[in-house]
C-alpha positions in Angstrom: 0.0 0.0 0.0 0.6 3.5 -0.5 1.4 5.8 2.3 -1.7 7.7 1.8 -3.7 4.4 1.8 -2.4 3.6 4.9 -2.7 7.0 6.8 -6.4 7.2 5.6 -6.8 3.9 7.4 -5.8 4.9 10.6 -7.2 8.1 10.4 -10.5 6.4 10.0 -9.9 4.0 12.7 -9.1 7.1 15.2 -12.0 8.9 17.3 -13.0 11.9 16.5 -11.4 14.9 18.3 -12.9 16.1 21.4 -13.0 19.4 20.2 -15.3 18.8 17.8 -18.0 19.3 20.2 -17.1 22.5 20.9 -16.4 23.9 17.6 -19.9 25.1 16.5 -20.7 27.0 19.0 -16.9 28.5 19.4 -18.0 29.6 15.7 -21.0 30.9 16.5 -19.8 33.1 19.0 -17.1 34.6 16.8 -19.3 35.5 14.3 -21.3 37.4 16.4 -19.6 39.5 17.6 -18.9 40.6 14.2 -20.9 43.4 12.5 -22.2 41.6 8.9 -25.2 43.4 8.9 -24.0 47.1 9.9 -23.4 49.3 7.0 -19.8 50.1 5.8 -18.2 53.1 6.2 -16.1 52.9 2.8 -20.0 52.4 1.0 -20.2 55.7 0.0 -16.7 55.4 -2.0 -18.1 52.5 -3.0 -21.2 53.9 -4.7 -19.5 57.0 -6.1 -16.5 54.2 -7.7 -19.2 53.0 -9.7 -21.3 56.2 -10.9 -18.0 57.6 -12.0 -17.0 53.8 -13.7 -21.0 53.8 -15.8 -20.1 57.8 -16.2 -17.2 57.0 -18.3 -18.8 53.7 -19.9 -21.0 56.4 -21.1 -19.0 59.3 -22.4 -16.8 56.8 -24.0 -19.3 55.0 -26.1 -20.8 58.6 -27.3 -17.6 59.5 -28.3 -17.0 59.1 -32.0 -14.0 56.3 -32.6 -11.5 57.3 -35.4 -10.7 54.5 -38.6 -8.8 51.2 -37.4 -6.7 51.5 -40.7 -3.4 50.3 -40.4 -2.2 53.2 -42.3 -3.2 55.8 -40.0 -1.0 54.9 -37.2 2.1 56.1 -36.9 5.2 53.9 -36.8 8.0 55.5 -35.5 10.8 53.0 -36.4 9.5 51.6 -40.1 7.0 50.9 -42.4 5.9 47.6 -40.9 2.5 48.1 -40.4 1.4 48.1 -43.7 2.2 43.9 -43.7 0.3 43.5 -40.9 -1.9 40.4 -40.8 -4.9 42.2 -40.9 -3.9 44.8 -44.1 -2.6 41.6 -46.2 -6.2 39.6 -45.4 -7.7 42.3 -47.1 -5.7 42.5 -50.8 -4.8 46.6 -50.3 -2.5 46.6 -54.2 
């Protein structure tokens, strides 16, 4: 046998821990004492993240987009965008 095999079978021959009576209500008491359902301070940031985020979704999509053509980019070092996939898929002579 593998040694996994074998320390599986003696884990499931083992009791249980005695903790493990314990453990839901040491969870229980954790939790609350924590606030889940008390607002947030940083909601407000929150809210205003996202009206500025669907703000600029907006303007940008209103905004008129210039042509995608190759040839209207500038290339600083050389002429190389002119044998770009997407120019030579279209038969440009």
């Amino acid at each position: 046998m593998n040694d996994i095999d074998s320390a599986l079978q003696r884990l499931a021959k083992a009791p249980p821990p005695t903790d493990l009576d314990r453990l839901e209500a040491a969870v229980f008491e954790r939790v609350e004492g924590h606030g889940f359902g008390q607002p947030h301070v940083g909601t407000p940031l929150r809210i205003c993240a996202v009206a500025l985020a669907v703000a600029l979704g907006i303007v940008g999509g209103l905004i008129p987009n210039r042509s995608g053509d190759a040839e209207s980019f500038p290339v600083p070092l050389s002429d190389a965008a002119r044998f770009a996939p997407s120019t030579l898929l279209i038969g440009h002579s």
